[in-house]
C-alpha positions in Angstrom: -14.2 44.2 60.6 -16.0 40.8 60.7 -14.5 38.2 63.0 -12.1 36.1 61.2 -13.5 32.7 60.0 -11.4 29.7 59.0 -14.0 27.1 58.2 -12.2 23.4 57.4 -13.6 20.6 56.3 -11.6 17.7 56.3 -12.2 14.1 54.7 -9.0 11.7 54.8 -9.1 8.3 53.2 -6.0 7.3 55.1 -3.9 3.8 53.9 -1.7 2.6 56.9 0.6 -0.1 56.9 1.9 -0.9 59.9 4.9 -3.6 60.1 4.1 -5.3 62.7 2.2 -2.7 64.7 2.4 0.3 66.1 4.4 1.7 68.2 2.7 1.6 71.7 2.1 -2.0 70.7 5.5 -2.8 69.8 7.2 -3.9 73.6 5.0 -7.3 73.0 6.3 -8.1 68.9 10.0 -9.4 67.9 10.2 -6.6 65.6 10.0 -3.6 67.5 9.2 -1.3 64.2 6.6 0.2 61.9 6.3 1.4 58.4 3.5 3.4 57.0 1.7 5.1 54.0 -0.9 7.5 53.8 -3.2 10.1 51.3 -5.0 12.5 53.0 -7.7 14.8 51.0 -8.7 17.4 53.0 -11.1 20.6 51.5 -11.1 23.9 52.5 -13.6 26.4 52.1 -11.2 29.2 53.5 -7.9 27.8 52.3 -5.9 31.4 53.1 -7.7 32.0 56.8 -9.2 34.9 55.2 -11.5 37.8 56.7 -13.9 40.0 55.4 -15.4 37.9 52.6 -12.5 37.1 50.4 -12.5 33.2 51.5 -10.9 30.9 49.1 -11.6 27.3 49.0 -9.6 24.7 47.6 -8.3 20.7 47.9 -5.2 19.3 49.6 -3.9 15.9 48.9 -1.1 15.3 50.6 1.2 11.6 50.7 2.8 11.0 53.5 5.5 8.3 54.2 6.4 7.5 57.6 8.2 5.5 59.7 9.2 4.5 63.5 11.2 2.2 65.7 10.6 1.5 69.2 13.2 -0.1 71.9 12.2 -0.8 75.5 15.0 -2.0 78.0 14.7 -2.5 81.3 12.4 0.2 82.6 12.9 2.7 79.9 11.6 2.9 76.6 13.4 4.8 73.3 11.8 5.6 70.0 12.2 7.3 67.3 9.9 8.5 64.5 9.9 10.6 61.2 7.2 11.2 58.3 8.1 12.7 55.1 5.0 14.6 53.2 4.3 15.8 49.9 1.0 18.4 49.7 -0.1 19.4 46.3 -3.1 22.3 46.2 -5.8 21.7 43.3 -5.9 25.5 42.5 -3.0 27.4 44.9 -0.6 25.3 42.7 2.4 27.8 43.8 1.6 26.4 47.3 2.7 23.0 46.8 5.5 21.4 48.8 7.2 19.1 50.8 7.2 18.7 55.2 8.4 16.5 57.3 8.0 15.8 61.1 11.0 14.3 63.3 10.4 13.3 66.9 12.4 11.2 69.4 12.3 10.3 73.0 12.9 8.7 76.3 10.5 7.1 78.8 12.4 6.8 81.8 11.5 5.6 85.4 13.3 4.6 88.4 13.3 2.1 91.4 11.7 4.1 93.7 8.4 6.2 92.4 10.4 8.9 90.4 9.8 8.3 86.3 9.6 10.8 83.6 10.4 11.7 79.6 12.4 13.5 77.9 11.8 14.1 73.8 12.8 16.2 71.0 10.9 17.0 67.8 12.0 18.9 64.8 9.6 19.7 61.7 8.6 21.9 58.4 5.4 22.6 57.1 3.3 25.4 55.7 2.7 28.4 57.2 -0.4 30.4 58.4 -1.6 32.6 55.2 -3.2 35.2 58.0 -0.7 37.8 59.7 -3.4 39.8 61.8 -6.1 41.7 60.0 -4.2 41.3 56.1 -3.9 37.7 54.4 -1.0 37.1 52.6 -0.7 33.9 49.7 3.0 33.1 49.3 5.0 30.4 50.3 6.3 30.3 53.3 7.3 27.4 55.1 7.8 27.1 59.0 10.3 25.4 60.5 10.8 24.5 64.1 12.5 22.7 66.9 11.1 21.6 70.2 13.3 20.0 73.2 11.1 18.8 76.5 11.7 17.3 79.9 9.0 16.1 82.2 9.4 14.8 86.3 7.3 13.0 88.1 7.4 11.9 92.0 4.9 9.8 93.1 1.4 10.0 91.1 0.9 5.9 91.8 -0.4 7.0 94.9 -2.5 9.7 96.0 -0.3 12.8 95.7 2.5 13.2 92.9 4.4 16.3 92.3 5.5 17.1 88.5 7.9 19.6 86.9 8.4 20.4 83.4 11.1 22.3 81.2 10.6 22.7 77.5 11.9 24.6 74.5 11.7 25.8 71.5 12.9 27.5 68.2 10.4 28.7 64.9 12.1 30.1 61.8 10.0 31.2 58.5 11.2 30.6 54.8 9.5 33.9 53.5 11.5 37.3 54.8 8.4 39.1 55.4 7.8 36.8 58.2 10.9 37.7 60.2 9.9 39.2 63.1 7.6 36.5 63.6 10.6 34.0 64.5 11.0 33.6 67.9 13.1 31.7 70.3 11.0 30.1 73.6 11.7 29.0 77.0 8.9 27.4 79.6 8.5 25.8 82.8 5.6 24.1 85.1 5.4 22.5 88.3 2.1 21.4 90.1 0.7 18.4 92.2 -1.0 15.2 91.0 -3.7 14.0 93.3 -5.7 10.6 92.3 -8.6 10.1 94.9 -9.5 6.9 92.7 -8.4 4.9 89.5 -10.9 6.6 87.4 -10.0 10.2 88.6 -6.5 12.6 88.3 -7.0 15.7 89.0 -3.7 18.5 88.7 -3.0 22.2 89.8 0.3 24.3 89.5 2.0 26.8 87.7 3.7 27.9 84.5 5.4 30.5 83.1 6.9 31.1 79.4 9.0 33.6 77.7 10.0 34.3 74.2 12.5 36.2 72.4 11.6 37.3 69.2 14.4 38.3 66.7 13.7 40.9 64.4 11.5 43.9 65.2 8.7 44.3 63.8 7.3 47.4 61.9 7.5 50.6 63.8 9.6 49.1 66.6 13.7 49.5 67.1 14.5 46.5 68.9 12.7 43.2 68.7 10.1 42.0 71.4 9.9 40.0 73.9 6.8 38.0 75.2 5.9 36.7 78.6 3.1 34.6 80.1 2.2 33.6 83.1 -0.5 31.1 84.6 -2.4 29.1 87.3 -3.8 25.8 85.7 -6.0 22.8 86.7 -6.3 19.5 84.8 -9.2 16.8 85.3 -9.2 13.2 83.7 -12.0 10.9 84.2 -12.3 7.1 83.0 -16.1 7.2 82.8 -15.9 3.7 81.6 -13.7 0.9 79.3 -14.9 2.7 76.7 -14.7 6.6 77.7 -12.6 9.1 78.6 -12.8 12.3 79.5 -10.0 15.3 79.7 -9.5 19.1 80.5 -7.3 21.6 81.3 -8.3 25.2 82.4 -5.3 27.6 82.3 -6.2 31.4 84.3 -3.1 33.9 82.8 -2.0 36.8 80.9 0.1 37.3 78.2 1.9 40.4 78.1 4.8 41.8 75.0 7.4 44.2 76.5 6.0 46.6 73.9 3.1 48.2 73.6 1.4 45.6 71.2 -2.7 45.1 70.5 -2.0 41.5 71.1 -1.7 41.3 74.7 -3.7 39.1 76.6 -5.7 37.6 80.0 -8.2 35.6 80.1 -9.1 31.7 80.4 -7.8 28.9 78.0 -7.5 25.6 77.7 -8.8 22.5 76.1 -11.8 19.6 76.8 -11.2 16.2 75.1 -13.7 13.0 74.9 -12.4 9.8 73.7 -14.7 7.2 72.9 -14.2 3.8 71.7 -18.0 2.3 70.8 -16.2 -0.9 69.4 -12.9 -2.4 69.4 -12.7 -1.7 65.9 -13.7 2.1 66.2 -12.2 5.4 68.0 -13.8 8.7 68.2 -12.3 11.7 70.0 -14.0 15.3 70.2 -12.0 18.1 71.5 -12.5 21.7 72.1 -9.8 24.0 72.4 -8.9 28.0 73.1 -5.7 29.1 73.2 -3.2 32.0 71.8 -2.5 31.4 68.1 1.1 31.0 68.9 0.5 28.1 71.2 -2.5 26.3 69.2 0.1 25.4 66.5 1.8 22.9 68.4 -1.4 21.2 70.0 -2.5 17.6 68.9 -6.4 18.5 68.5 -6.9 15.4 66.2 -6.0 11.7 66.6 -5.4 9.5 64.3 -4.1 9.6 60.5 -3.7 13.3 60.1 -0.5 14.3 58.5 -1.2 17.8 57.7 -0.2 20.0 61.1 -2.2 22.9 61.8 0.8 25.5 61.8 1.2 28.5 64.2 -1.6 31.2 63.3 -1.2 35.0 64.8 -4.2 35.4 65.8 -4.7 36.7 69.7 -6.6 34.1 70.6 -8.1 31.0 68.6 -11.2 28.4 69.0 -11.2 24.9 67.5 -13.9 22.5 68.0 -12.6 19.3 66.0 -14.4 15.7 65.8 -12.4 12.9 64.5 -12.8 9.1 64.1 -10.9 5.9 63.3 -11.6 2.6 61.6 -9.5 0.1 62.0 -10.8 -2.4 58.7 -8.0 -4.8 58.9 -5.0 -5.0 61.2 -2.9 -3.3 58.5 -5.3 -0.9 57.2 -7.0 2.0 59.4 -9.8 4.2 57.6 -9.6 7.8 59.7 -12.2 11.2 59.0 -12.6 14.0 60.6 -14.5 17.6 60.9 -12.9 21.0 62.7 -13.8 24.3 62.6 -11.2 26.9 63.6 -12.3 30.8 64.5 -9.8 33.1 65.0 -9.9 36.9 66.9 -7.0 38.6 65.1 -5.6 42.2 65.9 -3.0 44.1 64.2 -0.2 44.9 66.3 0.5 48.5 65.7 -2.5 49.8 64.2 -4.6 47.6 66.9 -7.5 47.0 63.8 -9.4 43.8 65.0 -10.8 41.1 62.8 
């Protein structure tokens, strides 16, 4: 079968008010807040992630109200925000809906040079339409629940060790997606090393496991899935102006099972931010991971409301270019351009696509 394509083409005329300013900006204001508004349009020319020629294109418009408080004190830092979407297809009209995305957190840091975060985020949205090799084109909405911890000792310096602990909980509205819901646990730890102010570069280890609860076709008892991998990060202040990001992650992903979906190779992501003007922001990234991870990656800056949701495809490519306009200090003009190409594989009859 032909490689699975996803092509998107997105265009968002994005209206943001922001009262005062946002949140990062918010520890120097009296009114430690911010308020927002947006409509995205974004187009489509394979709406249902599709394969084999039966792409279907169509036009999103999704309104988005959001909002956010943020509350340093002392050393720490809370926040809290939440958005509240409506997306309404052109064509797919039985896809329309409503989402929302909740997130909350603590920037913590101590005397000495131990700091860290902890946050937790909670959200809905549409599902992927693509379950392997077969597309499917009912609603389904995915729900999920995130919790993560993150140490760091040192880093200031030369050396820094970090740990991290995170997880995480995805449930389907549609039935025929049961067996897709899984329950996830994960951990890192690695070293920090800074030879200057313009260079970090990371190494260390992570594992992850999942517990999936229904079992899918053919199978008894529900699967499990484990991963395990060496990674190394790189961030490099070229200039004011430019930065530039990566992480390479070496692994293998194996299901207790026998499943088509098992996996080992490199993947990882390369970011460049870019700031031309003080009005402007552009930021390229390049990404490959396993469709159940590239869900919950921030691949686009900026005033995108619409998530990319978790895809179950074995591995996934994005290449995405976005950039921000910032015409008045209230209003921020944002567009952007990703393409997204998918190698799925059906589980138990192993058919690629």
């Amino acid at each position: 079968m032909p490689q699975a394509r996803a092509h998107r083409l997105f265009f968002a005329a994005c209206l943001a008010a922001h009262l005062p300013l946002a949140a990062q900006q918010a520890d120097n204001t009296s009114r430690p807040w911010n308020v927002g508004l947006s409509q995205d349009v974004t187009h489509f020319t394979n709406a249902l992630n599709s394969s084999g020629g039966s792409e279907v294109g169509d036009t999103v418009w999704t309104t988005t109200l959001s909002g956010g408080v943020n509350v340093p004190f002392g050393r720490q830092r809370a926040y809290a925000n939440g958005a509240l979407s409506h997306t309404r297809y052109s064509d797919l009209n039985g896809l329309d809906g409503q989402g929302y995305n909740l997130a909350a957190g603590l920037d913590w840091a101590t005397v000495g040079n131990l700091s860290g975060n902890l946050t937790a985020n909670a959200g809905r949205r549409q599902a992927d339409f693509n379950t392997g090799v077969s597309t499917v084109s009912l609603k389904n909405n995915e729900s999920y629940e995130e919790l993560r911890g993150r140490a760091l000792l040192g880093g200031v310096g030369l050396l820094g060790i970090e740990g991290t602990l995170s997880w995480r909980r995805v449930n389907f509205s549609a039935p025929e997606f049961d067996s897709r819901e899984y329950e996830q646990s994960s951990a890192s730890a690695g070293v920090i090393y800074r030879p200057s102010s313009a260079l970090t570069l990371g190494t260390g280890l992570s594992a992850q496991y999942s517990d999936y609860d229904v079992p899918s076709f053919g199978q008894a008892e529900p699967d499990t899935r484990s991963r395990r991998e060496v990674y190394v990060t790189a961030e490099w202040v070229a200039t004011g102006a430019s930065t530039v990001g990566t992480r390479l992650n070496f692994g293998k992903t194996d299901y207790e099972r026998p499943n088509a979906e098992d996996f080992s190779g490199v993947t990882g992501a390369l970011y460049w931010q870019w700031r031309p003007t003080g009005r402007t922001a552009v930021t390229t990234t390049l990404s490959r991971d396993t469709g159940q991870e590239s869900g919950f990656q921030s691949l686009v800056n900026g005033g995108r409301t619409r998530l990319t949701a978790t895809d179950f495809s074995r591995v996934t490519n994005i290449a995405a270019l976005s950039a921000n306009y910032e015409l008045t200090g209230k209003i921020v003009l944002t567009g952007a351009l990703s393409y997204a190409r998918r190698s799925v594989v059906d589980s138990i009859s192993g058919r690629s696509g």
